[in-house]
VEXLOPA-470124 format. One record per atom (N, C-alpha, C, O): y, x, z; residue in three letters. Coordinates in steps of 0.02 Angstrom, whole numbers, plus 50000, padded with zeros to 5 digits. Each point is the difference from the previous one (the first is absolute). Example, Ala and Ser with C-alpha at 12.3 -4.5 7.8 and 13.67 -1.06 7.14 Angstrom:
2
497165066050390ALA/500594995550000ALA/500605004550000ALA/499995005250033ALA/500544993049931SER/500595004250003SER/500554996150037SER/500555002550008SER/
END
This chain:
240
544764695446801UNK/499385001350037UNK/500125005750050UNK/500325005049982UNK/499394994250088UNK/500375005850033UNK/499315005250006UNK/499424998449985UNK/500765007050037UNK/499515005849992UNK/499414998250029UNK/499545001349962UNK/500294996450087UNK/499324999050051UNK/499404996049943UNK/499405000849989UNK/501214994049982UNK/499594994149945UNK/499715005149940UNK/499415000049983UNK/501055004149992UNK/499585006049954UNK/499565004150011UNK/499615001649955UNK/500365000150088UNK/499475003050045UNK/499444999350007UNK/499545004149993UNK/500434987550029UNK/499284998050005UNK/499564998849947UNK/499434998450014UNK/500745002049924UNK/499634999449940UNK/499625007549996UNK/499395000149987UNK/501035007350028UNK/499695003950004UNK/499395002850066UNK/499585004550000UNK/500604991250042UNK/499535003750054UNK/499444994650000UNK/499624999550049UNK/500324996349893UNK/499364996350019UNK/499595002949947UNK/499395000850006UNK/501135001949913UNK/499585003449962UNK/499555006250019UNK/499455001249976UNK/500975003550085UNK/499775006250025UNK/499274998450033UNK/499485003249990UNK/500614991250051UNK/499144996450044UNK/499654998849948UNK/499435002250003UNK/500724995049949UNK/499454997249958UNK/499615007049975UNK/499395000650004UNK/501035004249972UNK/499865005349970UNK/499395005850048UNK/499485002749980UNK/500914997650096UNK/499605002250054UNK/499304997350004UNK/499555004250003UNK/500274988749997UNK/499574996650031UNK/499305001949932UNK/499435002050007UNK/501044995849915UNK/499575003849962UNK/499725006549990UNK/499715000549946UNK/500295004550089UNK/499865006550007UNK/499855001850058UNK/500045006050010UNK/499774990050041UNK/499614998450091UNK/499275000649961UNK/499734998849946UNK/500145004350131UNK/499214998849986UNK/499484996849999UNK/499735000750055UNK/499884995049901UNK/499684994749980UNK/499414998850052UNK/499775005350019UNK/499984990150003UNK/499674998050054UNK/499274997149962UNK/500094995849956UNK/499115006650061UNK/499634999949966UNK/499564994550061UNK/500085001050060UNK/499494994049916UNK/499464997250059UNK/499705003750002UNK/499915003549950UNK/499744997750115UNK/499415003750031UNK/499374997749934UNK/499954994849968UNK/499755010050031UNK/499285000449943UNK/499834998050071UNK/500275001350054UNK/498894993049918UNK/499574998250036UNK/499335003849973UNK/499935002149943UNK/499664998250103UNK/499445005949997UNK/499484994549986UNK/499894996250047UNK/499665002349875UNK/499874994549992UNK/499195002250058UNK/499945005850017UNK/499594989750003UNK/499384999850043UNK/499355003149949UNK/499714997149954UNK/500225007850065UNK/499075000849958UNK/499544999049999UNK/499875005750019UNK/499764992649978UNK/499184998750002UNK/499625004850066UNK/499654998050046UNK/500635010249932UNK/499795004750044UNK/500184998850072UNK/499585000250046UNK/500934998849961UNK/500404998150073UNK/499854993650034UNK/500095000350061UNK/499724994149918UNK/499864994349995UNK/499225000950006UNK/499864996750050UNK/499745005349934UNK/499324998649998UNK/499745002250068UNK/499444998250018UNK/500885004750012UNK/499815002950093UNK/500234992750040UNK/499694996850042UNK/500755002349939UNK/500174991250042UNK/499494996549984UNK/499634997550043UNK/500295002149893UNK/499144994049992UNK/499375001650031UNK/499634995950025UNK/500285010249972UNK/499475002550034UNK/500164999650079UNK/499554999750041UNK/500935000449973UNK/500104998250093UNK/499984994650005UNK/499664998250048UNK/500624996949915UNK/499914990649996UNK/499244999849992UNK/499744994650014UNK/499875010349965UNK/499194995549984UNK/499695003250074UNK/499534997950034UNK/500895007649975UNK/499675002750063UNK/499994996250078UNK/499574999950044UNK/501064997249950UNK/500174994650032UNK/499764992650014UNK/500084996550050UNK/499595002249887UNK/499654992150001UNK/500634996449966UNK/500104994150011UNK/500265009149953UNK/500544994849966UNK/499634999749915UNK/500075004849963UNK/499634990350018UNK/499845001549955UNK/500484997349967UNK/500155003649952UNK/500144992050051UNK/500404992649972UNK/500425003449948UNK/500094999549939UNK/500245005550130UNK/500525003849982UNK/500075004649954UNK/500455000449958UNK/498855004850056UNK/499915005249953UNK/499954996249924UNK/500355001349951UNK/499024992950055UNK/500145001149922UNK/500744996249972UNK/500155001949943UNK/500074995850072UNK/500824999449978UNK/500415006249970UNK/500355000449950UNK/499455005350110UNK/500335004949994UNK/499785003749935UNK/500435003149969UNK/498674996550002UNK/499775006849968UNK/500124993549942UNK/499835002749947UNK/500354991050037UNK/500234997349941UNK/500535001550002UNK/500094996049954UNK/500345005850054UNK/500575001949999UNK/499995004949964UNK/500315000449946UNK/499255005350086UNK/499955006049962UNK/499515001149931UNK/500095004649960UNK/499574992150035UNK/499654998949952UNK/500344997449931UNK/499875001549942UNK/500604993950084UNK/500494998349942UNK/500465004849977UNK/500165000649941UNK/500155004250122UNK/500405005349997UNK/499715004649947UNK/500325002149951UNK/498834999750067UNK/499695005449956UNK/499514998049977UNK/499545000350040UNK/500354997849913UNK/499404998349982UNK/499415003549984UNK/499454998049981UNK/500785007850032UNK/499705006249984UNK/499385003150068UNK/499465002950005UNK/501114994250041UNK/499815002950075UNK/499264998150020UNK/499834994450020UNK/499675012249972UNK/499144997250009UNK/500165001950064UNK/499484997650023UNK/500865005350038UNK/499774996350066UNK/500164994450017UNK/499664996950041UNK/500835000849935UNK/500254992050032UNK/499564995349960UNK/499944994550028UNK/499735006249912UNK/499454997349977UNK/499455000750045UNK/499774994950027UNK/500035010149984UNK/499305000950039UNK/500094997450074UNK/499514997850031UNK/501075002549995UNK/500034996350052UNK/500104992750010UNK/499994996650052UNK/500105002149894UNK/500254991249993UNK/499234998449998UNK/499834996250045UNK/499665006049912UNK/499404999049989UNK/499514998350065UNK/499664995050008UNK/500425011650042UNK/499864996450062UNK/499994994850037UNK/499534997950034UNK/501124999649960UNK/500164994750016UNK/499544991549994UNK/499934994750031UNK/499815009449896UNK/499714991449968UNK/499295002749981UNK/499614995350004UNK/500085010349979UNK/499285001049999UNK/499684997450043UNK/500284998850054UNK/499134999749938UNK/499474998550053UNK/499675006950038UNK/499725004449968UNK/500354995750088UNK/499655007150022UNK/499515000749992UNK/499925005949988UNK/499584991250011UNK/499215001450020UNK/500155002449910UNK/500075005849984UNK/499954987849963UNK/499905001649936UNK/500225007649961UNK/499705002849954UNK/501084999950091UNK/500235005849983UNK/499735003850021UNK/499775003649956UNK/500044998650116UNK/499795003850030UNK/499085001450030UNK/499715003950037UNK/500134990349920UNK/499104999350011UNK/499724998650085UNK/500235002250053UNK/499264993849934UNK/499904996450063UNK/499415004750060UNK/499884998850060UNK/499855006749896UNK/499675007050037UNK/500785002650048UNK/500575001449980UNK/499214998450072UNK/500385002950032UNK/499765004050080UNK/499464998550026UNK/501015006850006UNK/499595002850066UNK/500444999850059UNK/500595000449982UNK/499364999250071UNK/500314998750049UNK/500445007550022UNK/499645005050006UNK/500924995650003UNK/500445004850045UNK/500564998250039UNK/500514997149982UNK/499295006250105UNK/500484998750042UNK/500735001649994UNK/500135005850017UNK/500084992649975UNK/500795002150016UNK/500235005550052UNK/499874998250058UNK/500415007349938UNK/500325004650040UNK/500734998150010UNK/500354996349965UNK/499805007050090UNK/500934997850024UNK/500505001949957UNK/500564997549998UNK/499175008349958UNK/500575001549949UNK/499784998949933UNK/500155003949955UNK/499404989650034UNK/500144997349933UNK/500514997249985UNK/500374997650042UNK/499725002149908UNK/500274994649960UNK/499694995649933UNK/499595003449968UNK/500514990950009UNK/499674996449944UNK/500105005049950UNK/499505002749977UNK/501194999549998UNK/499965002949934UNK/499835006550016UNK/500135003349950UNK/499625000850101UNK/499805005750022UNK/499164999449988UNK/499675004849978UNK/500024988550039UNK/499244998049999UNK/499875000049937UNK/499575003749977UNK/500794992249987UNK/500114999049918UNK/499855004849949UNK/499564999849956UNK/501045006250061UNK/500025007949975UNK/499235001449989UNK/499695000549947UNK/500005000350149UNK/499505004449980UNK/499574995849987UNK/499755003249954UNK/499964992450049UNK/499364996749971UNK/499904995749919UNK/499534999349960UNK/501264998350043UNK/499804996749925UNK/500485004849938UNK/500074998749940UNK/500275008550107UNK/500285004349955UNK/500554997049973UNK/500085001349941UNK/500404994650089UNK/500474994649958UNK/500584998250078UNK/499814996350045UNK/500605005849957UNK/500534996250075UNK/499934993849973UNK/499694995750032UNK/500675002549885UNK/500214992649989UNK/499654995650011UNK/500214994349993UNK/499165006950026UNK/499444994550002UNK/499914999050080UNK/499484997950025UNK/501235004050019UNK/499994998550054UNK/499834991850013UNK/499524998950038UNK/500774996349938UNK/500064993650018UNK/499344995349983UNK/499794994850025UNK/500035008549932UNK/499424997349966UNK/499525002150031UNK/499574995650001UNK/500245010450035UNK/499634999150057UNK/499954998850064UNK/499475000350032UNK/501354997449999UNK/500154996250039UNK/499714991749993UNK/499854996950051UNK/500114999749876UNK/499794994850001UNK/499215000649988UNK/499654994949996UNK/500135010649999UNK/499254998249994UNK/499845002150084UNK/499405001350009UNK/500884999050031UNK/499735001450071UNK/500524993550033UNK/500244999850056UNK/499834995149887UNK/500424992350049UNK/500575003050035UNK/500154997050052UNK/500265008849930UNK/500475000050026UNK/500814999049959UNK/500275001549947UNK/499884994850120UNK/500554997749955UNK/500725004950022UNK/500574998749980UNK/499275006250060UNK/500645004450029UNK/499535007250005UNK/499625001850045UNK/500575001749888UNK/499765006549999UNK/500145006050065UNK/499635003450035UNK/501104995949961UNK/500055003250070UNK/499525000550067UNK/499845004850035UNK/499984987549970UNK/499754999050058UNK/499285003250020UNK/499574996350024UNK/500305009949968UNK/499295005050022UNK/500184999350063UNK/500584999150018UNK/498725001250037UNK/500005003050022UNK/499425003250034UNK/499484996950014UNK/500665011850003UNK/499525004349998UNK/499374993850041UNK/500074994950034UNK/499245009349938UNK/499254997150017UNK/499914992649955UNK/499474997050006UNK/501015000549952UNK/500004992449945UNK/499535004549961UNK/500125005549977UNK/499254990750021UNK/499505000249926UNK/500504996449960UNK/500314994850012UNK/499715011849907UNK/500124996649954UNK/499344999949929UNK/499635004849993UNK/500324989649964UNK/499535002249964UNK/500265001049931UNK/500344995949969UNK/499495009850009UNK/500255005549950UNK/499554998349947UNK/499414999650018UNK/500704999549930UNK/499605000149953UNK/499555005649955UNK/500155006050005UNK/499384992249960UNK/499725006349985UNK/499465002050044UNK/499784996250044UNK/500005009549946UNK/499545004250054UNK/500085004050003UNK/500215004249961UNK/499504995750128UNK/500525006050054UNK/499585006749964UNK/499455001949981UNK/501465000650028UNK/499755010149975UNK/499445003450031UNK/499784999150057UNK/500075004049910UNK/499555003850043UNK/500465004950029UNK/499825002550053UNK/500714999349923UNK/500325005250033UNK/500784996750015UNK/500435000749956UNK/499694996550095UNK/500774996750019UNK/500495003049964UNK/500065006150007UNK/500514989849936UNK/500375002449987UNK/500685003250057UNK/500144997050052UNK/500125007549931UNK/500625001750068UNK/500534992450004UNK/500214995849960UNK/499815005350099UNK/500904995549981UNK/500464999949967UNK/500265005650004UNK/500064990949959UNK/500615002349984UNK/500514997850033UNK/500064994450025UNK/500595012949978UNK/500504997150046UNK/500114992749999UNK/499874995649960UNK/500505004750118UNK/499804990449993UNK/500884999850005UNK/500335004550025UNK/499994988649942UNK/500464999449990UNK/500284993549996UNK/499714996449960UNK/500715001350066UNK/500084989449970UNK/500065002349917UNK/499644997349959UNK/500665006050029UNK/500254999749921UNK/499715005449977UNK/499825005550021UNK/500164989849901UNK/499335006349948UNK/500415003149989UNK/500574997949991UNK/499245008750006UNK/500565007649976UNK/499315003849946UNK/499444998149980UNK/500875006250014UNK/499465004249969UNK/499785006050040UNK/500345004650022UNK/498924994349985UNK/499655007150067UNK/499535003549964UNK/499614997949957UNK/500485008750067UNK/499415004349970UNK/499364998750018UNK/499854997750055UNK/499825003549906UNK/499094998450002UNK/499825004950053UNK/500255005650005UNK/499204991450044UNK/499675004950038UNK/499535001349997UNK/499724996249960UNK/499805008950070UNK/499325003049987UNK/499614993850042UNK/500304999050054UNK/499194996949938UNK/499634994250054UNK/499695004650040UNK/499675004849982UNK/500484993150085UNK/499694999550050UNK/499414998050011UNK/499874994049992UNK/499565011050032UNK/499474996850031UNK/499634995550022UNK/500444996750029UNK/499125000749980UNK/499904993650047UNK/499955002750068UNK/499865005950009UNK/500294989050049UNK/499865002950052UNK/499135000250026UNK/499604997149962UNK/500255004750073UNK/499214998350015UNK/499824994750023UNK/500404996750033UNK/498985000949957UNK/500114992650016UNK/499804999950088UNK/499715004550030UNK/500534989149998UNK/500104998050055UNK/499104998550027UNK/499564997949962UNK/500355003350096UNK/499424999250038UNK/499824991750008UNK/500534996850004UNK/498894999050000UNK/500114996450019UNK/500274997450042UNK/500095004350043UNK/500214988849981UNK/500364999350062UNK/499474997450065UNK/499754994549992UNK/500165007950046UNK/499714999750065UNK/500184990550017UNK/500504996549989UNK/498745001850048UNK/500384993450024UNK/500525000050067UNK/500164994750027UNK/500015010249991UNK/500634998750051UNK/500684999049928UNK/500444995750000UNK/499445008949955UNK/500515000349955UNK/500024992949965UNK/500564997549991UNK/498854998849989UNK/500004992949990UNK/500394995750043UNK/500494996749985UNK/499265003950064UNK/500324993250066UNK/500815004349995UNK/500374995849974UNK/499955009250036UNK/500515002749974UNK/500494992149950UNK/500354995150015UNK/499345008649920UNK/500294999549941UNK/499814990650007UNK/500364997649956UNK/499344997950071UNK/499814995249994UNK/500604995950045UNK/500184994249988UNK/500125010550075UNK/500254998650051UNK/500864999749995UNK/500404996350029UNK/499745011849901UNK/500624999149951UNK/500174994549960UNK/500574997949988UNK/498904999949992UNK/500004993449929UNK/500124995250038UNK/500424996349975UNK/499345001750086UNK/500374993150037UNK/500665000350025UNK/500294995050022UNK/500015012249975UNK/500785002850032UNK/500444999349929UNK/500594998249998UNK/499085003349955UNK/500575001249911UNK/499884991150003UNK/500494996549989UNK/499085001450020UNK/499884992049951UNK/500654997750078UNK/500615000949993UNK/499234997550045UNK/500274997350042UNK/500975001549989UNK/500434995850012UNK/499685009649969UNK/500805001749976UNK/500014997549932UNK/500534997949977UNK/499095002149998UNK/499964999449918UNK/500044989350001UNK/500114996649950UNK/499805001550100UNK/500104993649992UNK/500584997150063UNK/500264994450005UNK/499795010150028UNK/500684998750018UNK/500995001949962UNK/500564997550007UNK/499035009249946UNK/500495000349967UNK/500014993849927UNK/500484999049962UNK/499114998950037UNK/499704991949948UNK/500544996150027UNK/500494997949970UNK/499375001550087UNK/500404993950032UNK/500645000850021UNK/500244995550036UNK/500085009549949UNK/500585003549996UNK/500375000749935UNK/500555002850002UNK/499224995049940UNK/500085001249944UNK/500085006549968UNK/500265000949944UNK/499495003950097UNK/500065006549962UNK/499335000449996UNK/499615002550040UNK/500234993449878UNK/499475000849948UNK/499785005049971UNK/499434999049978UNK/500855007850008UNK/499785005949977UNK/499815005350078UNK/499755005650002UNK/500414991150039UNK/499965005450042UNK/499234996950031UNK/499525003350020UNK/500564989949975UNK/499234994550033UNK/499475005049937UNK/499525003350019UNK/500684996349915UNK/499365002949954UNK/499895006550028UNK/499415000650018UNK/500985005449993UNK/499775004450005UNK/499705003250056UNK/499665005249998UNK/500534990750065UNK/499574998050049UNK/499324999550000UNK/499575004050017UNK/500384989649957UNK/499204996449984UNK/499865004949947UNK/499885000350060UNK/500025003449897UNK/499915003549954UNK/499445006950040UNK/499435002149991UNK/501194999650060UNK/499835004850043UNK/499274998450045UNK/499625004250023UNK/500334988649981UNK/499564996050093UNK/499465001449936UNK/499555003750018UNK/500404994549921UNK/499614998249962UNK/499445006649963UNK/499414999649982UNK/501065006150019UNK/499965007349998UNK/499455001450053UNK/499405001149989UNK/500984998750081UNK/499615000950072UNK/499124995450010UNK/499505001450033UNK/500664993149920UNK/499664994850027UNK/499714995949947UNK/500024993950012UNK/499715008049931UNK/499804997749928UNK/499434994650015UNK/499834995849959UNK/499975004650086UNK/499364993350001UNK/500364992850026UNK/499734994550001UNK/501075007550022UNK/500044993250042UNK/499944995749928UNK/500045002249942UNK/499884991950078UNK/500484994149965UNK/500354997650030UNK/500204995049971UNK/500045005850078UNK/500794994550014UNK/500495007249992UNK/500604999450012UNK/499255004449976UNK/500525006849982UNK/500084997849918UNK/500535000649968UNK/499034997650014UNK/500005001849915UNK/500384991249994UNK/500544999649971UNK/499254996250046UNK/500364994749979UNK/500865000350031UNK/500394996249972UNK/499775006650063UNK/500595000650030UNK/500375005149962UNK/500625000550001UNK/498985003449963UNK/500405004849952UNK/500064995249940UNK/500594998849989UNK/498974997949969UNK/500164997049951UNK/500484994750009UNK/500474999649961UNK/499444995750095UNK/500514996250015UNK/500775002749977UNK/500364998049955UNK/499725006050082UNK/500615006449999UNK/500155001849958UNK/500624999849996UNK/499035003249941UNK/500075000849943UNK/500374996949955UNK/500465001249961UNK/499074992650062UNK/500084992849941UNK/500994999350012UNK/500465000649960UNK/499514997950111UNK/500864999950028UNK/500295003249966UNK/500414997549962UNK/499475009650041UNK/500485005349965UNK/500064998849935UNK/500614999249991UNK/499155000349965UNK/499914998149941UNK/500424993949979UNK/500324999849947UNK/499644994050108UNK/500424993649976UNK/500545002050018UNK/500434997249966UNK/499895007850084UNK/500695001650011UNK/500175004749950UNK/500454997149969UNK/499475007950007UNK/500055004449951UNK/500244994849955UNK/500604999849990UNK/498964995249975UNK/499904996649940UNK/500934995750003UNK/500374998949952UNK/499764999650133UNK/500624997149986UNK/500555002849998UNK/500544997150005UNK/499375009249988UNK/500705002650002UNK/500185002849943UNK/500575002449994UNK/
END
């Protein structure tokens, strides 16, 4: 046997020996998903008009925790009846530019999670979609003393309680120039509010007519053009 052939028996024992005493290679840990982290996505899916989606998502989590009473209380929304949950006494409030649903929610029914659920008792099927001067009708009866806002936010966080705010004083009657006005707006919102209809931007046609209807509460071809609209939004919502 010549030397090179003896050799190689030892330098494969030496690798074997090396390779066992190398440093061992571990898989990446995966960071499993929580409930906590996860429950801001569902609440932006309901904020959104995805309902389909959300509840997929809060069964998910619900199986994850069974424990979890917000993803319970929010799934609940979903399938309660509003009027029956939330009682059919209710009072009218305009919308300001820096609401939000779960900001409206906070201060009047004392609850963010019951954002959606009073999105469906005001026929709406895209919480997001306020906009400032939209009558919404709130359930209950109106404070005597306006609760404050609470910070407004897409996603429920936790906010400190504020001292309520005042009412403002109430408004003068409106003058009939201010009539022919406001009579003269409601044929300008309805008129966009059914061109955006015929455009298929259905949430933007409701909150339109919502608005002409605000300006202009005696019409009826305002009020049937809002329900029309409604009804739409509702069968599109329903298909997705």
């Amino acid at each position: 046997m010549t030397r090179s052939l003896r050799i190689l028996p030892l330098i494969a024992v030496l690798t074997l020996a090396a390779c066992s005493h190398g440093p061992k290679s571990h898989p990446g840990m995966i960071q499993p998903i929580s409930n906590r982290v996860q429950f801001e996505d569902a609440v932006g899916l309901l904020m959104d008009g995805k309902v389909k989606a959300a509840r997929e998502m809060l069964a998910v989590m619900a199986k994850r925790d069974p424990t979890d009473r917000r993803t319970a209380m929010l799934m609940q929304t979903l399938e309660a009846d509003p009027v029956a949950a939330l009682g059919s006494r209710n009072f009218s409030y305009r919308v300001q530019s820096t609401d939000t649903m779960t900001g409206i929610s906070q201060r009047f029914l004392a609850d963010r999670l019951k954002f959606y659920l009073l999105a469906r008792y005001n026929d709406m099927a895209v919480p997001k979609a306020l906009v400032a001067g939209q009558l919404l009708r709130i359930p209950g009866v109106a404070p005597s003393v306006a609760p404050a806002p609470a910070h407004n936010a897409r996603r429920v966080r936790d906010e400190p309680t504020r001292d309520p705010a005042p009412l403002a004083a109430p408004k003068p009657a409106a003058s009939p120039t201010t009539s022919v006005e406001m009579k003269r707006r409601a044929v300008q919102l309805r008129g966009a509010g059914l061109a955006a209809l015929n455009t298929g931007k259905v949430n933007r046609a409701v909150a339109l007519l919502r608005q002409a209807s605000a300006a202009d509460p005696t019409s009826p071809a305002i009020r049937s053009d809002l329900a029309r609209a409604v009804r739409i939004q509702v069968t599109v919502a329903a298909k997705r």
